[in-house]
C-alpha positions, -999 to 999 in steps of 0.1 A, spaced: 662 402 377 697 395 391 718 375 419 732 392 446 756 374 473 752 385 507 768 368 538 745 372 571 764 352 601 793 339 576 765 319 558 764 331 521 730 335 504 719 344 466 693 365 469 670 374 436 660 408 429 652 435 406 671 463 434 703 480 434 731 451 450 741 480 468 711 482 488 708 444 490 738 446 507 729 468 527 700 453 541 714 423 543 749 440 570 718 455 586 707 424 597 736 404 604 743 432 627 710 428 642 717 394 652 749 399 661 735 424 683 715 394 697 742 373 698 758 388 723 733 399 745 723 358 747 753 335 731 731 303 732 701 311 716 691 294 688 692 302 649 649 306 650 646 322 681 671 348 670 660 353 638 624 358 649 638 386 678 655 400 650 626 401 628 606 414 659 631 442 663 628 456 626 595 451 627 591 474 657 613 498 639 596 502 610 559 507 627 574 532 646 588 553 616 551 547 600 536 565 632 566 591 632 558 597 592 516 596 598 521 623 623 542 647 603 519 638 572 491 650 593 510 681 606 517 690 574 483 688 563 468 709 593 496 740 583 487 734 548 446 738 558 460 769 581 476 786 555 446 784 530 420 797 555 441 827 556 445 830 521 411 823 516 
């Protein structure tokens, strides 16, 4: 396990981890642009509130993908079942 430094909204956190720093850093510019994003949009929300939209929003994201991947999983399994009834 190792230290990685990221910096989410020019506060610097050392996060522990057995994964690439690469990809930690990567998450972490993902969601510093996330609440950047909401930032923006409402310039006096507060630290929690953002945070939680922000958590929200990937949260959102990532149920949508698992619905997106479900469906092709089960696609792909009805072709598969196709093509061995017609080889059978």
């Amino acid at each position: 396990m190792h230290s990685v430094e990221v910096e989410i909204l020019g506060q610097t956190y050392s996060i522990k981890t057995d994964q690439d720093a690469a990809y930690i850093k990567r998450l972490a510019l993902y969601v510093d642009e996330k609440l950047k994003e909401i930032y923006n949009a409402a310039p006096n929300v507060n630290h929690v509130r953002a945070s939680i939209m922000v958590a929200l929003g990937i949260a959102d994201e990532l149920f949508k993908l698992r619905r997106e991947q479900e469906n092709v999983d089960r696609m792909i399994e009805e072709k598969t079942n196709m093509l061995s009834n017609l080889l059978e």
